[in-house]
N, C-alpha and C positions, 0 to 999 in steps of 0.2 A: 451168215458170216462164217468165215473158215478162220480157221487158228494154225498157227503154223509157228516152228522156232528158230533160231537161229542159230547155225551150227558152228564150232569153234574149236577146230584139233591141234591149234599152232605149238600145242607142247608137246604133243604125240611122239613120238619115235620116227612113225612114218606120217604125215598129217592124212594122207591121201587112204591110206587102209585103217585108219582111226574116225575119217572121217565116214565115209560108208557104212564101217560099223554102228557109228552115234544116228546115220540116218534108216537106216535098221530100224533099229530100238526106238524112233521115233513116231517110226511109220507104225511098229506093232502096238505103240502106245495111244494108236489113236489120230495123232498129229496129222494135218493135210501136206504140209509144207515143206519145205526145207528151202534156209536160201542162207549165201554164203556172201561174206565180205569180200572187199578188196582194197589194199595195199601195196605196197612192192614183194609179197611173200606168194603164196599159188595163185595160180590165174584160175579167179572165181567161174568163169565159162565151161574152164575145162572139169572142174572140181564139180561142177554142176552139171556136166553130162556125165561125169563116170557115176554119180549117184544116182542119177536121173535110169542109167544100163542098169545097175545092180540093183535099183530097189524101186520095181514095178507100181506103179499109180500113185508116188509119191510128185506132185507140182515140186520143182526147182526153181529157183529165183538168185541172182545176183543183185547184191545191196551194196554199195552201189559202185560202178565201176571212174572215177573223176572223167570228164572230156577234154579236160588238157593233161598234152602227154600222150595221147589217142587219137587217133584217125577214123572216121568214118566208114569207108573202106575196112579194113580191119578189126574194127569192131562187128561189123557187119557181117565178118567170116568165122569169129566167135560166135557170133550168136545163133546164126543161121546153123552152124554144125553141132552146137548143143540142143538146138530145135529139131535136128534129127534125130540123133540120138537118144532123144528121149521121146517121140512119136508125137512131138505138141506139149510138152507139159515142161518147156524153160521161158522166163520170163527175164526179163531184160531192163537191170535198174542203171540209171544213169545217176549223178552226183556233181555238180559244179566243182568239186573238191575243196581246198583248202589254199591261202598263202604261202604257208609255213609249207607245208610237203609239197605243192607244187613249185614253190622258185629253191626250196631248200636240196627239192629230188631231181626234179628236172633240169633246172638251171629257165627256169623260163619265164617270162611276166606274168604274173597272175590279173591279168587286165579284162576287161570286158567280161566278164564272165557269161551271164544272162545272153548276152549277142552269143559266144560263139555257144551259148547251149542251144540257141534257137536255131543256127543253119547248121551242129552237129544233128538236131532232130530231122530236121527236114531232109537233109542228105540220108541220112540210115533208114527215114521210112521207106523212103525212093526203094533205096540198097535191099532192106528185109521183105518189102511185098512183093519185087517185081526183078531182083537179081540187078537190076540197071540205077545207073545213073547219073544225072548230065548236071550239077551242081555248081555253081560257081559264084560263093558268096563274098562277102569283104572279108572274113577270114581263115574261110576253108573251101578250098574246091575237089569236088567227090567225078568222079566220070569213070566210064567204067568202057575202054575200048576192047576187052571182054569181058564175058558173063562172069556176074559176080553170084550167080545164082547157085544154090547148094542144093543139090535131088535130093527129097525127103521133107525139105524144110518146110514144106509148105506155102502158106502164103500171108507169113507175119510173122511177127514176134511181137507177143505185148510189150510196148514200153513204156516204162515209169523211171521218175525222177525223184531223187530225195529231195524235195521241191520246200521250203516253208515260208519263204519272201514274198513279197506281193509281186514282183518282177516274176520271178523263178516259176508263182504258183499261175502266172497268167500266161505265160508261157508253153506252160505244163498244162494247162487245160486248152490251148489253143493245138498244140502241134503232139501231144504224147496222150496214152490210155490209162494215167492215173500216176499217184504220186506215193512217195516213201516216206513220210514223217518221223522222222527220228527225236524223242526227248521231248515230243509236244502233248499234252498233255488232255486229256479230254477237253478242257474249257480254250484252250487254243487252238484246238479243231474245230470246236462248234461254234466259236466265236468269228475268228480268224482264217483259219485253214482251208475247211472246206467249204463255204461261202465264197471264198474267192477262186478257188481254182474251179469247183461247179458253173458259177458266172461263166468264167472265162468259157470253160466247153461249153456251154449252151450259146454264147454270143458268137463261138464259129461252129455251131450246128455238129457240134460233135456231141457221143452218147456221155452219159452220166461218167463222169470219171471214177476211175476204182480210187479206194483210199486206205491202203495197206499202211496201219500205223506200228511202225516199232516199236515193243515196250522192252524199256530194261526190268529185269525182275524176276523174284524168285519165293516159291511158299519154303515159310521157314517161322520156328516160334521164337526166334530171336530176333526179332524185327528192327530193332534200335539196333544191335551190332553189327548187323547185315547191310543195316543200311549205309553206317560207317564206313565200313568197307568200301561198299558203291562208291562213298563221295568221294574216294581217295581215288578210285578207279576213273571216275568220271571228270574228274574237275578241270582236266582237258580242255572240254566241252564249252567250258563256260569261260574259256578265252577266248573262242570265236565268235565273232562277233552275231552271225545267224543263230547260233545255240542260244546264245545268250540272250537273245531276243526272245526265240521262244519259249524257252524256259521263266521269262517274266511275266509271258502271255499267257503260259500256265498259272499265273499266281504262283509259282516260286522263285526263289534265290540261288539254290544249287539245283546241280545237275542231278542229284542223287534223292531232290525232294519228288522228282515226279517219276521216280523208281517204283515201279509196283512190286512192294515187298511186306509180305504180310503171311497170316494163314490160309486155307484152302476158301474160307469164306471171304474171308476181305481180297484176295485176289480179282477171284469169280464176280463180285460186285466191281471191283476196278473196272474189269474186261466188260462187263455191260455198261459201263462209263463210256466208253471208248466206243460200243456199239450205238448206242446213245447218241454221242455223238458227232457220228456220219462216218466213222471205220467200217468199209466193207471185210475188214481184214484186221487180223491184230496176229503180229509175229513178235513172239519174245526172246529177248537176248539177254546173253549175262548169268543164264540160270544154270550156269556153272560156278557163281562167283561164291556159291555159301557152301561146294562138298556134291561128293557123287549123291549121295543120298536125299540130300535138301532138290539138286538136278532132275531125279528119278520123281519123286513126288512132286514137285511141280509139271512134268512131260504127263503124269499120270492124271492131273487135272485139267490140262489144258485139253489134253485127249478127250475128258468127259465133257470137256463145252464143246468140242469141234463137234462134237457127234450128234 
């Protein structure tokens, strides 16, 4: 299982020379990973090949980019040129997105979701294996009357989805190489999670799917104020209605209860929870939320599990 963080310069001065820096310091820490958000602020692609250039055998990952708002086509020339750029080591997360920031930022229906995540998938594998493609669904058509192909890129991009519904995860196991589990919690992965999207790839003959779970959290010996914090951070989360669901199926109530925030031991026990229960992967976020210092010692333990 590889350990990985999630990085976050949006206060930075410059975000983009703040962020390379944090992935630096991550990489010497041990860390395998790095993978970055996406909102209306840096475009996570690009933000993931300039770290992917500067900081040699570090995996890059985008969590998650929405598919409404987005084109196929276009996505597909992000990704493929951050897959150069970094010689194979960017990774490609997709996200249904939300209501609220899709009809509030775009101006557009937040309808169908699961449908147009299935022929976005299908269009883009087209698009990232093979440069081509001749798509034409009930709500998106992809064709390519030239090569949409990018020298270097190879011949893929993994893709994952911050998948946690039974739609989304079946979805996600039929057409994509594994999913992003945000806020779910070991008992919602082993229960819920990975039982259904495993199903799902095995009943279309596809391999095991990856299951990169996101943890929020951070080692720190004030664990009750820290976690505080979180829930003020987090509580977002728990007006949408997928969040909120899984965060029940974790056996909690708030967003901020299945925060892994603790000491060096109770951490390290969380993350073998998670390993436990069917995470090929565990990236953690947030672990900027308690102080550079609280930040630096948790990258410094996460480092000693990656290894």
């Amino acid at each position: 299982m590889t350990v990985g963080v999630a990085l976050n310069a949006a206060d930075a001065d410059n975000q983009i020379d703040a962020t390379v820096d944090l992935a630096m310091e991550a990489s010497a820490a041990g860390l395998r990973s790095a993978w970055f958000g996406q909102t209306f602020g840096a475009d996570s692609p690009q933000l993931a090949a300039i770290v992917g250039r500067e900081v040699p055998g570090l995996q890059v990952g985008t969590s998650a980019i929405p598919v409404f708002g987005r084109h196929p086509l276009l996505v597909s020339s992000q990704a493929q040129t951050a897959q150069a750029a970094t010689h194979g080591r960017y990774h490609l997360g997709l996200a249904l997105g939300t209501k609220l920031l899709t009809e509030a930022g775009f101006g557009i229906p937040f309808e169908r979701p699961v449908a147009r995540l299935r022929e976005f998938l299908t269009a883009l594998r087209q698009l990232t294996e093979t440069g081509t493609a001749d798509f034409h669904g009930e709500l998106l058509t992809a064709a390519t009357p030239v090569s949409a192909r990018v020298p270097g890129a190879g011949s893929g991009v993994p893709l994952l989805v911050a998948a946690m519904g039974p739609q989304a995860l079946k979805a996600s196991g039929e057409l994509a190489d594994g999913i992003l589990p945000y806020l779910a919690g070991p008992r919602a992965l082993a229960e819920h999670i990975v039982p259904a999207v495993t199903a799902a790839a095995e009943a279309a003959g596809r391999p095991a799917p990856r299951v990169v779970a996101l943890v929020h959290g951070v080692v720190t010996d004030d664990a009750d104020s820290v976690r505080e914090t979180a829930a003020e951070q987090l509580a977002f989360y728990e007006r949408i209605p997928s969040y909120a669901r899984v965060i029940g199926l974790s056996g909690a109530t708030r967003a901020a209860d299945v925060a892994v925030i603790g000491d060096e031991k109770a951490v390290a026990a969380e993350v073998r929870r998670y390993r436990d229960a069917g995470a090929t992967e565990v990236v953690f976020s947030g672990t900027e939320i308690a102080g550079e210092a609280a930040r630096r010692r948790t990258w410094s333990l996460l480092g000693e599990l990656a290894g």
